[in-house]
C-alpha positions as CSV (number, residue, x, y, z in Angstrom):
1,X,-50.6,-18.3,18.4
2,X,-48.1,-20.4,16.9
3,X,-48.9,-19.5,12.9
4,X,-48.2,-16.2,14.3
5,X,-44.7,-17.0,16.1
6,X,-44.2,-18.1,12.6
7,X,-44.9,-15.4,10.9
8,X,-42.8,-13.2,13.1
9,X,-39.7,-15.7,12.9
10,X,-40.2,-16.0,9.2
11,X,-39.9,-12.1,8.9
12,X,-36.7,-11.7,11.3
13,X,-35.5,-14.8,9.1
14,X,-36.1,-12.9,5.8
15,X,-34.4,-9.7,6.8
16,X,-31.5,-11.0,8.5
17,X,-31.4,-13.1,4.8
18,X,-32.1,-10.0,2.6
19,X,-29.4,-8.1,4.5
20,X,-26.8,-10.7,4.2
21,X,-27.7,-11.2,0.6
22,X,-27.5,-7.1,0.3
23,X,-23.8,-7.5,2.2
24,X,-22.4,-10.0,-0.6
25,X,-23.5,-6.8,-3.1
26,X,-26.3,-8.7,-4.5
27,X,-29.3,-6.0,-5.4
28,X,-32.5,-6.5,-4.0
29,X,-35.2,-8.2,-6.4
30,X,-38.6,-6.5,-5.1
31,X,-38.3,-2.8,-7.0
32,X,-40.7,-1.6,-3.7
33,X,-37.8,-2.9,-1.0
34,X,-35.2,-1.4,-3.3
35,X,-36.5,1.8,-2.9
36,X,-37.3,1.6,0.6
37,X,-34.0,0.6,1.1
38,X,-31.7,3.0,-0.9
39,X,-31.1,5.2,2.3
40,X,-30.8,3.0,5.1
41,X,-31.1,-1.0,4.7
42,X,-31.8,-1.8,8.1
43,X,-34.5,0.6,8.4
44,X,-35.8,0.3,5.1
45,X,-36.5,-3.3,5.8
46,X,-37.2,-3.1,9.6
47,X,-40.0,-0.6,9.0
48,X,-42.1,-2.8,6.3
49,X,-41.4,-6.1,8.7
50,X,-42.9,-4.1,11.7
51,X,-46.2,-3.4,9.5
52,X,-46.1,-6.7,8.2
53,X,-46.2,-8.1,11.9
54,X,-48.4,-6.1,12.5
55,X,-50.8,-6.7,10.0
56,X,-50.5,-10.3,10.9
57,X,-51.3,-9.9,14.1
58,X,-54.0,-8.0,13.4
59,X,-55.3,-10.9,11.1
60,X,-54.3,-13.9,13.5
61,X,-56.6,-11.6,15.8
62,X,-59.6,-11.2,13.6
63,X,-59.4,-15.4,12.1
64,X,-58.2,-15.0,9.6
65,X,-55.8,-18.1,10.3
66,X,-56.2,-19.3,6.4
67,X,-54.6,-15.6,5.4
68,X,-52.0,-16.2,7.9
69,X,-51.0,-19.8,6.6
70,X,-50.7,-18.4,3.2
71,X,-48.6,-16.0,4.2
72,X,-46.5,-18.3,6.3
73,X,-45.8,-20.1,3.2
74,X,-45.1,-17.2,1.1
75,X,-42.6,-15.8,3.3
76,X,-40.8,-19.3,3.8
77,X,-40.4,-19.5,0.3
78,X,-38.7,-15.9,0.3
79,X,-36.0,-16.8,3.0
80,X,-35.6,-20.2,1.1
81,X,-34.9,-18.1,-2.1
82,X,-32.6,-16.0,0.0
83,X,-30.6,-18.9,1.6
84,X,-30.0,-20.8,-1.6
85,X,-28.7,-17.8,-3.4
86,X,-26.2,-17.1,-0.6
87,X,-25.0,-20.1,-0.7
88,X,-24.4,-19.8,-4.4
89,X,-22.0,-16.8,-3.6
């Protein structure tokens, strides 16, 4: 349960990050976000999180814990990314 607390932190994490990093007027990196996000940041980001909790959950709930500790690490290293860029700004 707790990889999956993780993985749920990590995403609020990363789009509170991604939309402070968008509020400094730097563009988003991932061309996929950038589209989703054109119209509406907040939901263009809260809509792929949701899925992607989802998904883990789904996946913590099925085993596959390895998946989930991959993705744990993948994710931290996104918010990482995000936090030392802001504080380059």
């Amino acid at each position: 349960m707790i990889l999956l607390f993780e993985f749920v932190s990590l995403q609020v994490f990363d789009l509170v990050s991604t939309l402070l990093f968008l509020g400094h007027g730097v563009p988003e990196g991932n061309p996929l976000m950038r589209l989703a996000i054109s119209a509406s940041p907040v939901l263009g980001l809260a809509v792929p999180k949701a899925a992607a909790v989802l998904l883990a959950a789904y996946a913590w709930q099925s085993g596959r814990v390895r998946l989930l500790r991959r993705m744990n690490v993948v994710f931290t290293l996104c918010v990482v990314w995000n936090l030392a860029s802001l504080v380059k700004l």
